[in-house]
N, C-alpha and C positions, 0 to 999 in steps of 0.2 A: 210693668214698664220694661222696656229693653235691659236694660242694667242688669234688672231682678231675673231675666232670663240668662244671660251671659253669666251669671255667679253663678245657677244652677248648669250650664252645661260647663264648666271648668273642671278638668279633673285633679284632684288632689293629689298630691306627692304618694301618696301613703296606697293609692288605687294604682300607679301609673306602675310604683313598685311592684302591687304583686301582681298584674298582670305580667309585668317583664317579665317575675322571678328576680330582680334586683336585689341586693340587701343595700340598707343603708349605710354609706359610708363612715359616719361618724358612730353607727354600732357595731359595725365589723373595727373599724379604731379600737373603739372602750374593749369587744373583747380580745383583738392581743393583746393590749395595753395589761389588762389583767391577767393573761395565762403568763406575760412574761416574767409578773411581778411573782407568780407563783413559781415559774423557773426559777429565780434568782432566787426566790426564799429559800428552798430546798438546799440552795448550793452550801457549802462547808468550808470553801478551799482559800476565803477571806479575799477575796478580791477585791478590788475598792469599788465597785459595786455596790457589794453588801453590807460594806462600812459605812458608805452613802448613806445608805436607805436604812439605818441604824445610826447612824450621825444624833445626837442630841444638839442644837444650838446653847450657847452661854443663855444663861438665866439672867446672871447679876449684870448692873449696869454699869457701864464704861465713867471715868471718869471726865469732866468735864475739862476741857481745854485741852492745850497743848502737851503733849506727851513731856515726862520727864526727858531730861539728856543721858547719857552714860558717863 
């Protein structure tokens, strides 16, 4: 049927790429994403950056209602 021809001449993302020589944009993201996370790790100099990215959240749970007064 037509349809069944038209699906087979569609070129896929993934061909259109390497003919260009393209990269994908959302893998070239992930890997600065990644080398920057490996910059910051290296770093020493305590930035809040690295205190971020070493942040623990509270564990225990808040009490329920309204805060006491002072």
């Amino acid at each position: 049927s037509l349809s069944e021809r038209w699906k087979e001449q569609r070129a896929r993302n993934e061909e259109i790429r390497r003919r260009t020589n393209v990269t994908d944009i959302a893998q070239q993201v992930a890997k600065l994403k990644w080398q920057w996370a490996g910059h910051i790790a290296r770093r020493t100099d305590g930035r809040w950056v690295s205190k971020v990215l070493e942040w623990l959240p509270r564990t225990d749970k808040r009490s329920v209602g309204r805060p006491p007064t002072r």
